[in-house]
C-alpha positions as CSV (number, residue, x, y, z in Angstrom):
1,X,12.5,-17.8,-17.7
2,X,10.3,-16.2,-20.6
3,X,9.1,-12.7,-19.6
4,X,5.8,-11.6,-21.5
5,X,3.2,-9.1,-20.6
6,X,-0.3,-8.9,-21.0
7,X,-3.2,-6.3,-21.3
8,X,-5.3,-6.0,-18.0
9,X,-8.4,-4.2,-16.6
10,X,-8.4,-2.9,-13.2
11,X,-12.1,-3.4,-11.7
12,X,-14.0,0.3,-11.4
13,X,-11.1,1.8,-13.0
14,X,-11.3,3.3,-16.5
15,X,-9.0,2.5,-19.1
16,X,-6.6,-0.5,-19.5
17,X,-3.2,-1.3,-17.8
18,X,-0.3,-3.8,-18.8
19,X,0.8,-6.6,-16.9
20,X,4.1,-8.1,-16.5
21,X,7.1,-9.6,-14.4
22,X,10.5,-7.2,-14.7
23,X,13.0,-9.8,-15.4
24,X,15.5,-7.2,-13.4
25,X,13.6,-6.9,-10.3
26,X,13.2,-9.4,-7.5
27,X,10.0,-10.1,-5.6
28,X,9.8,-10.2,-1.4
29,X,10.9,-13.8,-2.0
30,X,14.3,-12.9,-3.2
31,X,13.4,-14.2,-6.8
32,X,13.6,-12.5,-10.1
33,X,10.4,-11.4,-11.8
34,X,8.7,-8.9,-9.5
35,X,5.0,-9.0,-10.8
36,X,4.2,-5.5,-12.1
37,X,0.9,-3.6,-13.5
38,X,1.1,0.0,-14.8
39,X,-1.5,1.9,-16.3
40,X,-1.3,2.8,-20.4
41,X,-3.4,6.2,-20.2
42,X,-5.8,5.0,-23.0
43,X,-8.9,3.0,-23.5
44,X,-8.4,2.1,-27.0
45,X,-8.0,-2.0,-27.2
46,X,-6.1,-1.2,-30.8
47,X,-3.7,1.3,-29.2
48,X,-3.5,-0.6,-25.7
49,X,-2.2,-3.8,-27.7
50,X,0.4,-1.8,-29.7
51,X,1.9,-0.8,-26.3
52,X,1.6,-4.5,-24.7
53,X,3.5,-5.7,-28.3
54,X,6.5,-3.2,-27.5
55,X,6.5,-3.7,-23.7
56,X,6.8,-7.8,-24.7
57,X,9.3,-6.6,-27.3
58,X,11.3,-5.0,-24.0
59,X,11.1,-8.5,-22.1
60,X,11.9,-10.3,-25.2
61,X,15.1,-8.5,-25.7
62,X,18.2,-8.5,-22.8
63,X,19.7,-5.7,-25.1
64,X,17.2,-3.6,-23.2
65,X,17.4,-4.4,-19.4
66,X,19.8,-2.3,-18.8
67,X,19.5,1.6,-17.3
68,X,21.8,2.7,-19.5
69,X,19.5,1.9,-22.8
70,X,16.5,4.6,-21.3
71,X,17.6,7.4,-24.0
72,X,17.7,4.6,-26.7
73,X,14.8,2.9,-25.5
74,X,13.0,6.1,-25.5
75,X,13.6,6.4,-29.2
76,X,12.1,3.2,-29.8
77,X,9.5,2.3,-28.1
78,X,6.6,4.9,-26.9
79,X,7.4,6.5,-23.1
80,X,4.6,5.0,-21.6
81,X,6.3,1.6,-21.6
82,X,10.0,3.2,-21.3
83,X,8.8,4.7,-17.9
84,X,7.1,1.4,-16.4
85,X,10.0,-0.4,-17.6
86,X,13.2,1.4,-16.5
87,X,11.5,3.4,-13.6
88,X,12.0,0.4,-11.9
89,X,15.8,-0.2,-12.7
90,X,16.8,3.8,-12.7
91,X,16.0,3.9,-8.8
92,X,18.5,4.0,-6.3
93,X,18.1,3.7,-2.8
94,X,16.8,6.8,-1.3
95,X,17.4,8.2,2.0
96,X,14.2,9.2,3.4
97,X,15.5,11.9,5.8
98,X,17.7,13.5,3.6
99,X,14.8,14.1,1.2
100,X,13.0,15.7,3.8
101,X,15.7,17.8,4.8
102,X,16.5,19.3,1.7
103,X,12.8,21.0,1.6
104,X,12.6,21.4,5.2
105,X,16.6,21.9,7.1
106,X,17.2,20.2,10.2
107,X,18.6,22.7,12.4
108,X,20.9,22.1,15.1
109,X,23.4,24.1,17.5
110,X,24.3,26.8,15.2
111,X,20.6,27.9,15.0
112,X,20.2,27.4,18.4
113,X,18.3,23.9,18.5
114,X,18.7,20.8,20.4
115,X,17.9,17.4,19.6
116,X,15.6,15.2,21.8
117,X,14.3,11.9,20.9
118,X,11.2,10.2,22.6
119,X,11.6,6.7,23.5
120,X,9.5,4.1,24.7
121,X,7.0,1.2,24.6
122,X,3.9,1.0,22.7
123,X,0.9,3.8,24.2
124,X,3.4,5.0,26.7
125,X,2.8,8.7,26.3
126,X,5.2,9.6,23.5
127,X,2.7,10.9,21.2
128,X,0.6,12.6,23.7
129,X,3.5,14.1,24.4
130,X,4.4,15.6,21.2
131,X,1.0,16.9,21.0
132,X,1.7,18.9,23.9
133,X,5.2,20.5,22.6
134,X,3.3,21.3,19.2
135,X,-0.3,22.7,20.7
136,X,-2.2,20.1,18.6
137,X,-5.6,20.7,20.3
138,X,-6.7,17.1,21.4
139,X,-10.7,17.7,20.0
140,X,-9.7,20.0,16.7
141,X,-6.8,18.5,15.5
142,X,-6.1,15.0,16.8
143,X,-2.8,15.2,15.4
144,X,-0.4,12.8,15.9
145,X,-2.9,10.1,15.9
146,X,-3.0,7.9,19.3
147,X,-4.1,5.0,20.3
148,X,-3.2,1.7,22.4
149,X,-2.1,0.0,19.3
150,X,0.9,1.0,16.8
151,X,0.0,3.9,14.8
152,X,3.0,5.4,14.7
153,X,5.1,3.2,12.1
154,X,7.8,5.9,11.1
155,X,10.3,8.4,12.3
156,X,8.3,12.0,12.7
157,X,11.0,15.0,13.3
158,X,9.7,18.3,14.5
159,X,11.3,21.6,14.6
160,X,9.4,23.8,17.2
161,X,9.2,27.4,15.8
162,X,7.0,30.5,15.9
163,X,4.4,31.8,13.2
164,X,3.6,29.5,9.9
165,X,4.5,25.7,9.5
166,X,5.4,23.8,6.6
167,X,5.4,19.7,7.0
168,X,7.2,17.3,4.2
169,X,6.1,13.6,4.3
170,X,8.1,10.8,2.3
171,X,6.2,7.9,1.4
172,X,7.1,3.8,1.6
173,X,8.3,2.9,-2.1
174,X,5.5,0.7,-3.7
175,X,7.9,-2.1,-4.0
176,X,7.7,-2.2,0.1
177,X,3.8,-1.0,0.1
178,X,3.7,-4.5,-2.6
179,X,5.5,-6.8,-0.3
180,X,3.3,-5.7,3.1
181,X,0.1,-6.1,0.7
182,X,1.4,-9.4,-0.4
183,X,2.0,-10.4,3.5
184,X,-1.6,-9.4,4.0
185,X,-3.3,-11.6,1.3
186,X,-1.5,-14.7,2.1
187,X,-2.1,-13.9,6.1
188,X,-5.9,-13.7,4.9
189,X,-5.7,-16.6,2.4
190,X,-4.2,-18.4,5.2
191,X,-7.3,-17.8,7.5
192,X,-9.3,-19.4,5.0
193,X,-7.2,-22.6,5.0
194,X,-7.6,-22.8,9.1
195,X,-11.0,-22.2,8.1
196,X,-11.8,-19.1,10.4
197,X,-14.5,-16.9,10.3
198,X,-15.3,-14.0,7.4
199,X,-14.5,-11.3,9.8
200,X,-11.1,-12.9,10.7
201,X,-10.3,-13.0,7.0
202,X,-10.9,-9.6,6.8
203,X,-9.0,-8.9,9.9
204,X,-5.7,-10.7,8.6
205,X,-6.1,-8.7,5.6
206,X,-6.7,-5.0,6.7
207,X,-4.0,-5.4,9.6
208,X,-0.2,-6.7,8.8
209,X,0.9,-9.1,11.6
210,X,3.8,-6.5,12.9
211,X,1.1,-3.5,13.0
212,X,3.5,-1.3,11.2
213,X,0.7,-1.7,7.8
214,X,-2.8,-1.5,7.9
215,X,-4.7,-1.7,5.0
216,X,-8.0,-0.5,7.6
217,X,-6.4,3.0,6.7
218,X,-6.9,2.8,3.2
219,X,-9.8,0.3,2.5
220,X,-12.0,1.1,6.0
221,X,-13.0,-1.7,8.5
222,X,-15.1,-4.2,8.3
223,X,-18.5,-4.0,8.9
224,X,-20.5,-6.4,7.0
225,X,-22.8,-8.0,9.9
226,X,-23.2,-4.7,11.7
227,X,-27.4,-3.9,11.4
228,X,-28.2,-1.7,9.1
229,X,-29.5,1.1,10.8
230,X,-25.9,1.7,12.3
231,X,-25.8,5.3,13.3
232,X,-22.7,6.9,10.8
233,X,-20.5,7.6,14.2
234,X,-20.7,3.4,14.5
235,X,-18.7,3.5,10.9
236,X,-15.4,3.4,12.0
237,X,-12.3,3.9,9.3
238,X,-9.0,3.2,11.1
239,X,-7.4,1.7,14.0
240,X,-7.3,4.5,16.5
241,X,-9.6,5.3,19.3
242,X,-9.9,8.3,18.4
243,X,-10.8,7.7,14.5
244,X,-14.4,7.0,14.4
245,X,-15.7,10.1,17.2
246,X,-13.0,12.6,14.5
247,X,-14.6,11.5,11.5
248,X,-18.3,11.8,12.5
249,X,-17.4,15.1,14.3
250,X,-15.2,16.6,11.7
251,X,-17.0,18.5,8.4
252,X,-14.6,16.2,6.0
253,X,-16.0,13.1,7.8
254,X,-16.8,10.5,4.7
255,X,-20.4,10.2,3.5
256,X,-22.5,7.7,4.0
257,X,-22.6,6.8,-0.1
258,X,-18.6,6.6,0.2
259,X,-18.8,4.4,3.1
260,X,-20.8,1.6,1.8
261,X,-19.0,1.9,-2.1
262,X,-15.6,0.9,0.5
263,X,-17.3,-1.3,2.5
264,X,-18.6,-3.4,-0.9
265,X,-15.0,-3.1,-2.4
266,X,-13.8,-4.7,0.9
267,X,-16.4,-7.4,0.6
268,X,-15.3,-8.0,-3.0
269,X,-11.6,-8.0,-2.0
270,X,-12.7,-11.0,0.6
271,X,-14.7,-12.8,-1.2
272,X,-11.8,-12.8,-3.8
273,X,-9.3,-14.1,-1.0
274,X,-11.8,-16.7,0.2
275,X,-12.5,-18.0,-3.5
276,X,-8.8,-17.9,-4.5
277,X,-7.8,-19.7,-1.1
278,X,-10.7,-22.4,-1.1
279,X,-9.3,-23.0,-4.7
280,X,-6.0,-24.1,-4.2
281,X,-6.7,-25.7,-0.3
282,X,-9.3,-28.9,-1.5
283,X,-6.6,-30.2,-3.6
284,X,-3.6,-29.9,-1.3
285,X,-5.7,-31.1,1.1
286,X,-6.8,-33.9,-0.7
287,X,-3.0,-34.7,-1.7
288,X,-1.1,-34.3,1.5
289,X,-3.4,-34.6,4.7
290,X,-6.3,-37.2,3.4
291,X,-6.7,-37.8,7.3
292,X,-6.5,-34.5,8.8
293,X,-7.3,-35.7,12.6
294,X,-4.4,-38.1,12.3
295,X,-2.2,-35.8,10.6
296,X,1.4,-34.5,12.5
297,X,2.3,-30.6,13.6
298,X,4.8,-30.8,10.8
299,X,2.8,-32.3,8.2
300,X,0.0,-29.7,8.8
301,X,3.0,-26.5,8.4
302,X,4.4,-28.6,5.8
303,X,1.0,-28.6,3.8
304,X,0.6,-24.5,4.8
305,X,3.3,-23.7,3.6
306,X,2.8,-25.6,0.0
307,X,-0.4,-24.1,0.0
308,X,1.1,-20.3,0.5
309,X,4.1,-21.3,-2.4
310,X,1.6,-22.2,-4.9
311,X,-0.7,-18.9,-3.7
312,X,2.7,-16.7,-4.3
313,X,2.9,-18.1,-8.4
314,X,-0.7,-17.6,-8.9
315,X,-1.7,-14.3,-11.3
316,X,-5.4,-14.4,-9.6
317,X,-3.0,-13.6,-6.5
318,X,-1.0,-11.1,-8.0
319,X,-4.2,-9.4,-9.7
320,X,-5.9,-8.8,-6.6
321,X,-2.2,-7.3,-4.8
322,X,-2.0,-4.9,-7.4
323,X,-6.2,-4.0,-7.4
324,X,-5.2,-2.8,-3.6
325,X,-2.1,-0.9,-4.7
326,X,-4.2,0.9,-7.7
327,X,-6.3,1.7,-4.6
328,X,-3.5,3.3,-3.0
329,X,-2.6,5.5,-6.8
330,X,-5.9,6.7,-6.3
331,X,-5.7,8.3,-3.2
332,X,-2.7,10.1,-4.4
333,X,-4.5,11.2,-7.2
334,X,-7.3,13.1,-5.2
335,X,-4.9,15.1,-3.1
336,X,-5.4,18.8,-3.7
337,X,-3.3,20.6,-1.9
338,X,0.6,20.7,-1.7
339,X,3.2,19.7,-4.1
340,X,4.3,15.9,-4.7
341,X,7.9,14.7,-5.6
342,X,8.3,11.4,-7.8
343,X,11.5,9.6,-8.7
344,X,11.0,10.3,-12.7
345,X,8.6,12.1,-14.4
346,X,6.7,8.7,-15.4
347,X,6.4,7.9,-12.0
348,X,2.9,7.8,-10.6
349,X,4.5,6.5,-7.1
350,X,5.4,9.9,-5.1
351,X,8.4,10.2,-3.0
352,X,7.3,12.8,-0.7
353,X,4.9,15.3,-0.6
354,X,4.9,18.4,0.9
355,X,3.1,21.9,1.9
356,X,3.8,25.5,1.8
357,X,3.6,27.7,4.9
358,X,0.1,27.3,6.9
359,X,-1.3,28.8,10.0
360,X,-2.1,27.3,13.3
361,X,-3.5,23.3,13.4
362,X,-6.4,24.0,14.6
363,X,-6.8,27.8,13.1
């Protein structure tokens, strides 16, 4: 397989970004290639071009795909394309907890702690719970987040102690955060080829089948049909109950003007999904079920699933996975507060972030 790249635009985002499949990575189908996009930190087509020529000169070359060329490499070719290249293929797997501990120490016997874990099914108590042990008050804070559905997707560990609290949170890598987005577009795309409703389009793509990954948190819900007079404690921005009464009671709640620039980048993402699905469903269609009322179970899943492979090896596809991801960057980029760990210094992917000591929740 020839590896190239190619110079991109993200939509609303200043500046341009270079595109490409790392010939040492493999995608969520097990296949080499992973489809990448990583900004260049310049707006000059001249310059953006120079760094596209070396980052094809990188793919071109097998000399190069290996970690132990990055000093050589970074002699050679400018470091914006050494980082988006061999950040990649420096990273070993991390251990999430142990992160955490080193800025925060589990204690145990010696310091007079013991261990409990909360077990149990979906909205049994277990986070109501913890908010008791903690003092989260249940109007101020709303911390944990509860609700009926899944919302929480990760391990939480909490050390109860008097005076000032610190918190350290590791984040998904964003070659998992790639695959659940992937899982999301084809779930939508695949809406659109059982020809369901715009809302249900929307739904498969803001909410991952398993509920452990909703896009809702980052992109908002969908709210295209609702009358336009809806009151702003009617926007709601997340699966839990509890989200839409927090945000129109809290000071930080989103504006209006924010709310309806996410709601159109939503629209935008599904009316990309329904395009990009429409366009590759008439013609398999057309080819494999000309009579689609006569048609078997297993030629139908056969069809759906030819329909999803060819989805997979499309760049519209890909484009519009990492638009939602770029999404993501940006939320890291407007935190204020804290301090943020990344895997290299070219990183723009955090490992964990973390806080120094703070009063009370809901002080």
């Amino acid at each position: 397989m020839a590896y190239t790249a190619s110079l991109s635009t993200t939509p609303g985002r200043p500046g341009f970004s270079v595109s490409f499949r790392h010939p040492c990575r493999l995608d969520s189908k097990g296949k080499p290639g992973l489809k990448m996009r990583r900004g260049l930190g310049t707006d000059d087509p001249a310059k953006a071009e120079i760094l596209v020529a070396q980052m094809n000169q990188l793919l071109q070359e097998e000399i190069w795909w290996t970690a132990a060329k990055h000093r050589d490499a970074l002699e050679a070719f400018d470091s914006r394309i050494v980082d988006a290249f061999y950040d990649s293929i420096q990273a070993g797997t991390t251990d999430s907890y142990e992160i955490r501990n080193g800025v925060i120490p589990m204690p145990g016997k010696a310091e007079g702690y013991a261990k409990a874990l909360f077990v149990g099914t979906t909205g049994a108590g277990k986070t109501s719970l913890l908010r008791h042990l903690i003092g989260s008050d249940p109007d101020l804070d709303r911390f944990p987040s509860t609700s009926t559905a899944k919302t929480t997707v990760s391990d939480i560990e909490v050390i109860p102690a008097d005076g000032e609290f610190k918190a350290a949170v590791t984040f998904f890598s964003e070659t998992a955060i790639q695959a659940n987005v992937e899982d999301c577009v084809l779930n939508a795309c695949a809406a659109v080829w059982d020809k369901l409703p715009e809302d249900k389009v929307a739904d498969r793509f803001l909410h991952h089948q398993d509920q452990r990954f909703r896009l809702s948190y980052l992109l908002g819900s969908w709210r295209k049909n609702l009358p336009t007079e809806a009151s702003t404690d009617e926007w709601d921005f997340g699966e839990s109950d509890e989200a839409a009464t927090a945000a129109a009671s809290s000071d930080e709640a989103v504006s209006r003007a924010d709310s309806e620039a996410l709601q159109a980048r939503l629209v935008n993402y599904v009316d990309r999904i329904t395009q990009l699905a429409e366009s590759k469903a008439g013609a398999i269609r057309e080819e494999l079920l000309p009579d689609l009322h006569s048609a078997s179970a297993e030629d139908r899943e056969a069809a759906l699933e030819i329909f999803l492979s060819e989805l997979f090896t499309n760049e519209q596809f890909h484009n519009l996975v990492h638009d939602v991801i770029d999404e993501a960057l940006q939320r890291f980029e407007a935190l204020e507060s804290g301090e943020r760990t990344y895997r290299s210094a070219g990183s723009k992917w955090p490992l964990m972030g973390h806080t120094p000591p703070m009063t009370g929740l809901s002080s």
